[in-house]
C-alpha positions as semicolon CSV with decimal commas, in nm:
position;residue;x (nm);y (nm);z (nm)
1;X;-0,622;-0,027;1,984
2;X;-0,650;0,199;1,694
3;X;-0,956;0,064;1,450
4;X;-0,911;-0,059;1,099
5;X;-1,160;0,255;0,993
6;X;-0,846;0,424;0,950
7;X;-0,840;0,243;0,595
8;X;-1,151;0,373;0,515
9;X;-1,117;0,709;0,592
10;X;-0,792;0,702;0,428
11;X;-0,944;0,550;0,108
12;X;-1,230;0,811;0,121
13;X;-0,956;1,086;0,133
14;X;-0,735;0,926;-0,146
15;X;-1,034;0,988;-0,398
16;X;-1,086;1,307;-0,280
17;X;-0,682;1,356;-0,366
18;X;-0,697;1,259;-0,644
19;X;-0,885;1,563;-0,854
20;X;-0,686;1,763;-0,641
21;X;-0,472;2,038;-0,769
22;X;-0,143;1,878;-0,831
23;X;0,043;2,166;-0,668
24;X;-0,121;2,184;-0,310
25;X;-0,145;1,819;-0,290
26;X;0,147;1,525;-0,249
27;X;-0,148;1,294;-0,292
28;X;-0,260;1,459;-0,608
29;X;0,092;1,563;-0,738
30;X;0,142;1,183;-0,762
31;X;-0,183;1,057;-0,940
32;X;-0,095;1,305;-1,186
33;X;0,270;1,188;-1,198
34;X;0,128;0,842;-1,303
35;X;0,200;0,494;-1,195
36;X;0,602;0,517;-1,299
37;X;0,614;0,776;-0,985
38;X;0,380;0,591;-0,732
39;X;0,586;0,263;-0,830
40;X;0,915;0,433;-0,744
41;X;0,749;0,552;-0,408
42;X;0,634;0,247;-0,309
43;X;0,974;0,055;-0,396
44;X;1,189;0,335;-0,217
45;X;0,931;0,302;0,063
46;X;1,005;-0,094;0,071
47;X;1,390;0,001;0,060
48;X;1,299;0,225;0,383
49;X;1,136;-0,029;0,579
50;X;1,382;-0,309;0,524
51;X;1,716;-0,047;0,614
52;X;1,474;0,032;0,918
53;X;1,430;-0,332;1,022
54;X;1,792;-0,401;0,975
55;X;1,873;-0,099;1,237
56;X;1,659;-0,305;1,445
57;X;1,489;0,062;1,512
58;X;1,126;-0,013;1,635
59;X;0,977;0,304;1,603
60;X;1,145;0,372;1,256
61;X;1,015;0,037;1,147
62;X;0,664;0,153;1,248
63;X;0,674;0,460;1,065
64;X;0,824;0,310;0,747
65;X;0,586;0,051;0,704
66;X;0,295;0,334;0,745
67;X;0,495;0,500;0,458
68;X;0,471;0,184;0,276
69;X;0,144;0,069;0,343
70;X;0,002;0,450;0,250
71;X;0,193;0,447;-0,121
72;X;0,067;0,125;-0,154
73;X;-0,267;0,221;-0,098
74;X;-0,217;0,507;-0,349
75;X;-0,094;0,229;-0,582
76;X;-0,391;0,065;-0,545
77;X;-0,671;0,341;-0,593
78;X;-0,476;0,415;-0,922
79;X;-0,458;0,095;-1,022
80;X;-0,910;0,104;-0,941
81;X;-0,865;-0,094;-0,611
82;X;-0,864;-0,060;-0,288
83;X;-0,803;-0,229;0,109
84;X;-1,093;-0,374;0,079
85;X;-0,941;-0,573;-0,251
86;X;-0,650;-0,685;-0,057
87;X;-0,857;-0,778;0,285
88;X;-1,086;-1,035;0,094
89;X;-0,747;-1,178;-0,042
90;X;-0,672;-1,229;0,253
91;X;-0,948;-1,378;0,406
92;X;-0,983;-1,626;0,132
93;X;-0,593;-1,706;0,204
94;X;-0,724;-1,743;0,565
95;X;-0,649;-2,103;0,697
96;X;-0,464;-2,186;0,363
97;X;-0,115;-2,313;0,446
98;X;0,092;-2,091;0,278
99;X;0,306;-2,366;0,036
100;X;-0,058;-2,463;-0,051
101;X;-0,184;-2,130;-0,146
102;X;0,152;-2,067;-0,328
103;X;0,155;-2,406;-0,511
104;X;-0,231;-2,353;-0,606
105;X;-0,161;-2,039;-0,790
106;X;-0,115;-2,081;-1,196
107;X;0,231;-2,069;-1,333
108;X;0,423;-1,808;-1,523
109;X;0,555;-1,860;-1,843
């Protein structure tokens, strides 16, 4: 089984990235882009993985939700968060039926 450190060294290498040079660096190219371009990754990314689960291709699936996952860290770390914001999300929605937790959050106007 391949260890959730991944995420960490993945987040350690996204801040690195990010003062990059823009030009030797896909990472840094799209910090500097701004969040217009990492949004458009992420949602083509999302487009990706559901065409791939439709196909019912396994291993495509796999490696468009890795695509997905990895812009959406990038999304994150601009944004000033990271895995670790999203795991404790998580773990608070831990044992929370999901109506509940939906139902408990506060509604938009």
């Amino acid at each position: 089984m391949v260890s959730a450190d991944i995420l960490e060294r993945l987040d350690r290498t996204l801040s690195e990235r990010r003062s990059a040079d823009p030009s030797t660096s896909y990472v840094a190219r799209l910090f500097h882009k701004g969040q217009e371009a990492i949004l458009k990754k992420v949602g083509e990314e999302a487009v990706e993985t559901i065409m791939a689960a439709k196909d019912n291709d396994r291993l495509h699936l796999v490696r468009e939700v890795a695509d997905l996952w990895f812009h959406t860290l990038v999304l994150l770390k601009h944004e000033g968060l990271s895995h670790e914001d999203v795991l404790a999300e998580l773990a608070r929605r831990e044992g929370i039926s999901g109506i509940e937790e939906k139902a408990s959050r506060p509604k938009e106007d």
